[in-house]
C-alpha positions as CSV (number, residue, x, y, z in Angstrom):
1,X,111.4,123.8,100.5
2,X,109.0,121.3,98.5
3,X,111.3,121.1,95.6
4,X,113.9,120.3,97.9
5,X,112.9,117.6,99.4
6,X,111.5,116.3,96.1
7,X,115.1,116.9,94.8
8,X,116.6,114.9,97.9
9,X,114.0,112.1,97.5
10,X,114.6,111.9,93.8
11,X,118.5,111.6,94.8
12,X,117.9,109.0,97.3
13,X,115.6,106.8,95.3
14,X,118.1,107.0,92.2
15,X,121.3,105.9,94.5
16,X,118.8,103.1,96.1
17,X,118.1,102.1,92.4
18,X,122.2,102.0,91.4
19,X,122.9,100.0,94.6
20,X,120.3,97.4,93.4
21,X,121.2,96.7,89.9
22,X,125.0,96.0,90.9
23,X,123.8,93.3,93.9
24,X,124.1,89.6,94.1
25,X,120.5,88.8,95.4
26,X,121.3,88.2,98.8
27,X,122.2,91.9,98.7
28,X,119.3,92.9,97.3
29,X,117.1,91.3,99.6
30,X,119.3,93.1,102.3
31,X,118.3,96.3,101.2
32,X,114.9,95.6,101.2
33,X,114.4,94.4,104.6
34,X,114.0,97.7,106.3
35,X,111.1,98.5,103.7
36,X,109.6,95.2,104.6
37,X,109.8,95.7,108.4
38,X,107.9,99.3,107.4
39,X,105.3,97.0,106.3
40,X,104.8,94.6,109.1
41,X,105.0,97.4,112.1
42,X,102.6,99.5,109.8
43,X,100.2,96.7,109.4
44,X,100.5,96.0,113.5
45,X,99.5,99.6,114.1
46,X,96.6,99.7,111.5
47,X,95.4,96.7,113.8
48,X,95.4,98.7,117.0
49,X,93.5,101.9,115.5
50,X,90.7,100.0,113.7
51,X,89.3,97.9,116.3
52,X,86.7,95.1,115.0
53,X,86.5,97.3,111.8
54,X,89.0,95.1,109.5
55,X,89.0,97.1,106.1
56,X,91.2,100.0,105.2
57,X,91.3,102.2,102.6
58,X,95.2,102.6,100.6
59,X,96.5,105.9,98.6
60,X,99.0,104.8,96.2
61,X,101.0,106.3,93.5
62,X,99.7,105.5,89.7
63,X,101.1,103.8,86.7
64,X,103.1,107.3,86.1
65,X,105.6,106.1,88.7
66,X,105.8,102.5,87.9
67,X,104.4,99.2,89.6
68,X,103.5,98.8,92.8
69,X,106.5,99.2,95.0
70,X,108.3,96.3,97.4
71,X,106.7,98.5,100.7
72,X,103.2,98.6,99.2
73,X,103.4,94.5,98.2
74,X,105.4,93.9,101.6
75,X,102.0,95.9,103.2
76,X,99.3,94.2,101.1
77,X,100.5,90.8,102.6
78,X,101.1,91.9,106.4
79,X,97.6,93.5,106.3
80,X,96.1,90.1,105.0
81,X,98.0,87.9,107.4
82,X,96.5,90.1,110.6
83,X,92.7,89.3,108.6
84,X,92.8,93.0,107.3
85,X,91.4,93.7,103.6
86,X,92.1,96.4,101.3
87,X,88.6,97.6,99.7
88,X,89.2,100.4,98.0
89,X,92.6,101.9,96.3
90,X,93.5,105.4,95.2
91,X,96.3,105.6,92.8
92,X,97.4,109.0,92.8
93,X,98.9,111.7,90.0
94,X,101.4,112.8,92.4
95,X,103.3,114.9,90.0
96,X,106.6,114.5,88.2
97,X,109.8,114.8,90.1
98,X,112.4,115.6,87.4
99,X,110.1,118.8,86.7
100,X,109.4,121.8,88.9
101,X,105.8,122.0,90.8
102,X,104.9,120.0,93.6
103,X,105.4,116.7,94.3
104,X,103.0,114.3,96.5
105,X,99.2,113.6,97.6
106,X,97.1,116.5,96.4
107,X,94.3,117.6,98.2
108,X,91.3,116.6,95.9
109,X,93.5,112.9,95.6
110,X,92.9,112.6,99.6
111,X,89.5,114.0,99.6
112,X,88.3,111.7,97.5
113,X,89.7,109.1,99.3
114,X,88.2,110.0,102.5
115,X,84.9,110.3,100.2
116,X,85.5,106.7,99.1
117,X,86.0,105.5,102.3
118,X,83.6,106.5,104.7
119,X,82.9,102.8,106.0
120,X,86.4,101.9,105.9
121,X,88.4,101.4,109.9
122,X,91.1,103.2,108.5
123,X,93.0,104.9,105.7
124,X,96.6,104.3,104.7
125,X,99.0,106.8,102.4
126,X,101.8,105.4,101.2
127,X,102.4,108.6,99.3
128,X,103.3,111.1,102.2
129,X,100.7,113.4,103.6
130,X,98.0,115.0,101.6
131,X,99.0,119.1,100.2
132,X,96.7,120.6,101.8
133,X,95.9,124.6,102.3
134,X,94.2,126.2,104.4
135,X,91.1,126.7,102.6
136,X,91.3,122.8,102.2
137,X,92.0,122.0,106.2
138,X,87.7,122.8,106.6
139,X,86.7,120.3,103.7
140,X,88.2,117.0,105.8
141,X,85.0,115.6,106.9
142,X,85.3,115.9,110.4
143,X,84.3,112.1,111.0
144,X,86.9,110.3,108.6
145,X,88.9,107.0,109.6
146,X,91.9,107.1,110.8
147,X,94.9,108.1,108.5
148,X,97.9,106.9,108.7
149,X,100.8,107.9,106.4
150,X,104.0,106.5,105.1
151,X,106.4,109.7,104.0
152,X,109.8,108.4,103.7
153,X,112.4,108.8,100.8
154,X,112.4,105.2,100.1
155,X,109.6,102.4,99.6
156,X,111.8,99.6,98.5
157,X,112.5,99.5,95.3
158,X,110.5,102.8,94.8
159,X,110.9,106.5,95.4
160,X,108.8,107.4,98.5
161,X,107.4,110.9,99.1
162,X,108.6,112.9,101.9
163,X,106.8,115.2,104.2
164,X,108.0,118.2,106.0
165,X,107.8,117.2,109.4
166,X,106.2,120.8,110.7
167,X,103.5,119.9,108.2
168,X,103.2,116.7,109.5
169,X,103.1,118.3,113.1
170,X,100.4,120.5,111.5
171,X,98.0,118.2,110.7
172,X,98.1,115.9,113.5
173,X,97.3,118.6,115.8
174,X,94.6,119.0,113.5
175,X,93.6,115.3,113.7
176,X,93.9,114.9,110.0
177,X,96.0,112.2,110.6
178,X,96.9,110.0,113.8
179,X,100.1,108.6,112.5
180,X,103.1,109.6,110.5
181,X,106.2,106.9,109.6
182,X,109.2,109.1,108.9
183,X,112.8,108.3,107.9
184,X,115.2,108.2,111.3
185,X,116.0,106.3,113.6
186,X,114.3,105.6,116.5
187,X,115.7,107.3,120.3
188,X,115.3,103.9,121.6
189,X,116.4,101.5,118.6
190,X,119.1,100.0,120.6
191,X,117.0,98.8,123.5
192,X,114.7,97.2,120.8
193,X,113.0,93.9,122.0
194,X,115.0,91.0,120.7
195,X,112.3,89.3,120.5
196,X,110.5,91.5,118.2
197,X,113.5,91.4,115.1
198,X,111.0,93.8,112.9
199,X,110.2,96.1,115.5
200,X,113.9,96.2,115.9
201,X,115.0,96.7,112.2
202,X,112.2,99.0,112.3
203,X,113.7,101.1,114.6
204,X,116.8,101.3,113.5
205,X,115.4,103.4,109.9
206,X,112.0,105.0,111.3
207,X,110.3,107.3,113.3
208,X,106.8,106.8,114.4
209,X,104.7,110.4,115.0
210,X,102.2,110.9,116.8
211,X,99.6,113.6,118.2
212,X,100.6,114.2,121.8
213,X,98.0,114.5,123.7
């Protein structure tokens, strides 16, 4: 199932890529809007789960997969306009796509994240959620920030990594992580806020998940 959705997200990302190089710019910056409206709902909910504590912790992929994305810039900037700072960084190994094994965040990767940033209000992946097994489900220190991750094919002008959503499920239950973004539309896209156009746009391409409690 991994290889998969690595195979899919490796499609996706490739045809994104194709698209791009034959676009006038306007076009371009068409495409990207849905990655930067990622961003600025992403950077409104970090807001609302840290409180007064305004530093966060980001997992990132490493030079292995290129510069930083168009999501993870788009991010940097929305977090900094709502006073947030990014203190520490984790780029990630997270595997090569065009050869067999898994793909993504690998448990040590996120544990020493969470190690890293004990004193931070929150933690965001950008990477999908961390590969954990069982026997790593009792390491999470049961006290960590909030983690919220990005697992979507796309992060602009990069390949994102995909979650399964029952894994996702999984570890919310757990309280691993408190929020998921996920490619999909949202039920209620259409009755959007006009008001709001990047909640909207948002909407329209993403999921939010959550624990329900």
């Amino acid at each position: 199932m991994k290889t998969i959705w690595s195979c899919c997200a490796l499609l996706l990302w490739a045809s994104a890529i194709l698209l791009l190089s034959g676009c006038q710019p306007k076009e371009v910056q068409a495409l990207l809007e849905p990655s930067q409206a990622l961003a600025s709902v992403l950077a409104d909910e970090t807001t609302r789960l840290i409180g007064v504590n305004k530093r966060v912790a980001l997992i990132t992929h490493d030079k292995s997969w290129g510069e930083p994305s168009t999501a993870e810039e788009a991010l940097r900037a929305a977090l900094k306009k709502q006073g947030i700072t990014i203190d520490a960084v984790k780029a990630a190994n997270l595997g090569n796509p065009m050869l067999s094994g898994e793909v993504g965040l690998k448990a040590a990767d996120f544990l020493d994240a969470l190690d890293k940033s004990s004193g931070a209000g929150a933690v965001i992946s950008l990477v999908g959620a961390p590969l954990l097994k069982d026997g790593d489900i009792g390491r999470v220190p049961s006290g960590h920030p909030p983690v919220l991750v990005v697992a979507t094919a796309s992060l602009g002008d990069k390949m994102g990594v995909r979650t399964d959503p029952v894994q996702l499920a999984r570890l919310l239950d757990a309280r691993i992580i408190q929020l998921a973004v996920i490619d999909g539309a949202e039920p209620a896209a259409a009755g959007a806020a006009k008001s709001d156009p990047q909640r909207e746009l948002f909407g329209q391409h993403y999921r939010i998940l959550r624990r329900a409690d």
